[in-house]
LUMNUKOL-292186 format. One record per residue: x, y, z of N, C-alpha, C in turn. Coordinates in steps of 0.2 Angstrom, whole numbers, plus 5000, padded with zeros to 4 digits. Example, Ala and Ser with C-alpha at 12.3 -4.5 7.8 and 13.67 -1.06 7.14 Angstrom:
REM LUMNUKOL-292186
506649725039506249785039506649845039;506449895035506849955036506450005039;
REM end
This chain:
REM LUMNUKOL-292186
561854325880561354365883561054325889;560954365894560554325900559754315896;559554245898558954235898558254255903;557754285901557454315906557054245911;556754255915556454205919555854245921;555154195918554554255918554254205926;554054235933553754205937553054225938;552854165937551954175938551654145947;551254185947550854165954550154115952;550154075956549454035957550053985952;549453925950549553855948549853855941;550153825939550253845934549753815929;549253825924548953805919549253795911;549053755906549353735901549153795898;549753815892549553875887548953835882;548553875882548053865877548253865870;548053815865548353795858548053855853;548553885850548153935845547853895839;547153935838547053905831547253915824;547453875821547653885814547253935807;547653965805547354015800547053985795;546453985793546253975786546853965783;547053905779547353915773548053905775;548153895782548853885784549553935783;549153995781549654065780550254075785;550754115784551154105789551254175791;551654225795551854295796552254295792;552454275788552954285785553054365781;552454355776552654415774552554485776;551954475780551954545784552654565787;553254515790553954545794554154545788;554054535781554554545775554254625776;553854635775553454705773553854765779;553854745785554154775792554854775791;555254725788555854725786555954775781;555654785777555854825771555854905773;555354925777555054985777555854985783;555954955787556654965792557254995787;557254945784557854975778557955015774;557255045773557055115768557055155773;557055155780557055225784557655215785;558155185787558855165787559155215781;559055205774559355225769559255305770;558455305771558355395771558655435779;558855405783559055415788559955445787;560255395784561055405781561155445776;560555455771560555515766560555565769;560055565776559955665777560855655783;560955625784561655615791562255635784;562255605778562855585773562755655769;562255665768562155725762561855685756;561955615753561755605749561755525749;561355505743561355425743562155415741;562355435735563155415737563555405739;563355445745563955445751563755395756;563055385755562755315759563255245756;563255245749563255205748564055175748;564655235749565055235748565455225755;564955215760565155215768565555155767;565955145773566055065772565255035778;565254975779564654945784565054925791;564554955797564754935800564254895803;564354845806563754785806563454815814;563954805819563854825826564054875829;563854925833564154985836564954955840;565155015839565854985842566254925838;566054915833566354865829566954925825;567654875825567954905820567954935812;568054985810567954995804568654995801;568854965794569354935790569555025785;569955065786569655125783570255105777;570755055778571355065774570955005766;570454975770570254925764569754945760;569554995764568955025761569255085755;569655125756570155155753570155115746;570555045746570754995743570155005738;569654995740569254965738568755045731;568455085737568155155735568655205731;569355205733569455275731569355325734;569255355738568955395740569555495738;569055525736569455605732569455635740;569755675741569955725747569355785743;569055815749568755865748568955915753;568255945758568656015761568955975767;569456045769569856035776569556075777;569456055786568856095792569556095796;569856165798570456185802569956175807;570456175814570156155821570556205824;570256245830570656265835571156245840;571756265839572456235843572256225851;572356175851572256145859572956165861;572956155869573556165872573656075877;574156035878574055975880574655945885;574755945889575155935895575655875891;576355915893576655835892576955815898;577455735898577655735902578255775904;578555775913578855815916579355795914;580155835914580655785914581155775920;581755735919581755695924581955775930;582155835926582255875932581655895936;580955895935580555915935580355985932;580455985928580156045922579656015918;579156045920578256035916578456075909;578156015903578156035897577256035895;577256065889576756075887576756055878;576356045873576156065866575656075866;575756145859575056165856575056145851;574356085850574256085846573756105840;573856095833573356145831573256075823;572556065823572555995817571856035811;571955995808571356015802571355935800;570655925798570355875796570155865789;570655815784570355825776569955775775;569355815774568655755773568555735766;568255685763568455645759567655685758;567855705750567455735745566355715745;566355635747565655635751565355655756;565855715759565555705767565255795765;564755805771564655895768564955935773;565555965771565955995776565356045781;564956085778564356125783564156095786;563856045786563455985790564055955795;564755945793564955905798565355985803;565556025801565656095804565056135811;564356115805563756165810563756105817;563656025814563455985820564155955824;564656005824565156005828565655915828;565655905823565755855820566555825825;566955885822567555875821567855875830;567555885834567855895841567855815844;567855765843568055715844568655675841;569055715837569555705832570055745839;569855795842570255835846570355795853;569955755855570055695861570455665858;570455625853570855545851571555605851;571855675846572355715851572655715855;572355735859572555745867572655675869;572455625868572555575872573055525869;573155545861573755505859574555555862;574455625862575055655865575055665872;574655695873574555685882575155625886;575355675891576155635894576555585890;576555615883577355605879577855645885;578355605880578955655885579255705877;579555755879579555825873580055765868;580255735871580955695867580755635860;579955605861579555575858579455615852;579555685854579255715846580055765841;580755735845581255755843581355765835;581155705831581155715825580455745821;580655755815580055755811579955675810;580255615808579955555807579555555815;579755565819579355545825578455585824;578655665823577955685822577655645816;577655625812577455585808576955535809;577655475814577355435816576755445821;576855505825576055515830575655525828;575555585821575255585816574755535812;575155495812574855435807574655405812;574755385820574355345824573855395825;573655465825573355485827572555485820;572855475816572455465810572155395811;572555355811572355275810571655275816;571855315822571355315826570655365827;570555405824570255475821569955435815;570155415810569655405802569055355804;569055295807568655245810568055275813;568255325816567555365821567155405817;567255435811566955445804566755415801;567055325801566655295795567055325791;567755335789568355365786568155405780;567455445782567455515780568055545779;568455555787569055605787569655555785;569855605778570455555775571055555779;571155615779571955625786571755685790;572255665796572255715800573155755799;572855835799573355865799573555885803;574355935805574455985809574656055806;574156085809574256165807574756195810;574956165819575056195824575656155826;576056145828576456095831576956135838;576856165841577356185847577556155854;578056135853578256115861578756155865;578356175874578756215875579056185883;
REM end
């Protein structure tokens, strides 16, 4: 981080010595007391977001925004049960042209299986799932039709599309599915 640089006008004068506190007490525990109360709003903050303290506790941690989350160790670790699927409406998604110049397109159509802690209604009503429909579109987007020739190929797009999808839930969402698959 940049260091700020504070500029004073007139002369510079010496800072004045604070005086010491009867008894030589420290701050200390007042920011123990400020720390704590942060981590209790913290907890009740992820309770009303999760639906409940067990889901809190079963998140994995993420230390900094934008920090990777590990959903395959977390797995390892939680277990986590599949609970509801939240069907999504079938997008439509440009592919690439080919070499004759013939514009392809697929529709796609996915469902999200959220993992038994998360409250489908909550993630449904606050329109949860439409971020799951970007990381879509931008893992198929200008494929060429021939990328999705097999089923082992739709799989593999599948699975990158999941590996990139579960992380942005904090792997709530156990897999992403396809309801919809056409290419035309």
């Amino acid at each position: 981080m940049a260091e700020e640089e504070i500029i004073q006008d007139g002369p510079e004068e010496p800072a004045p010595k604070k005086a010491k506190r009867a008894g030589g007490r420290s701050n200390l525990i007042p920011a123990l007391v400020v720390a704590a109360g942060l981590v209790g709003g913290g907890a009740l903050v992820g309770k009303q977001v999760h639906g409940s303290a067990s889901a809190q506790a079963a998140a994995p941690a993420v230390t900094q925004p934008g920090d990777p989350v590990d959903c395959k160790a977390w797995d390892a670790r939680e277990a986590p049960k599949a609970g509801a699927v939240v069907k999504l409406d079938p997008i439509s998604i440009n592919l690439e042209d080919d070499r004759s110049g013939g514009q392809h397109y697929a529709k796609v159509g996915i469902a999200l299986q959220l993992a038994d802690s998360v409250d489908a209604k909550k993630f449904t009503d606050e329109n949860q799932a439409y971020r799951a429909l970007d990381v879509v579109n931008s893992v198929i987007a200008n494929r060429s039709v021939e990328e999705f020739g097999t089923p082992q190929a739709r799989q593999a797009i599948k699975t990158k599309i999941t590996d990139q999808v579960r992380p942005l839930y904090d792997c709530g969402v156990l897999e992403v599915l396809f309801t919809d698959f056409v290419m035309q």
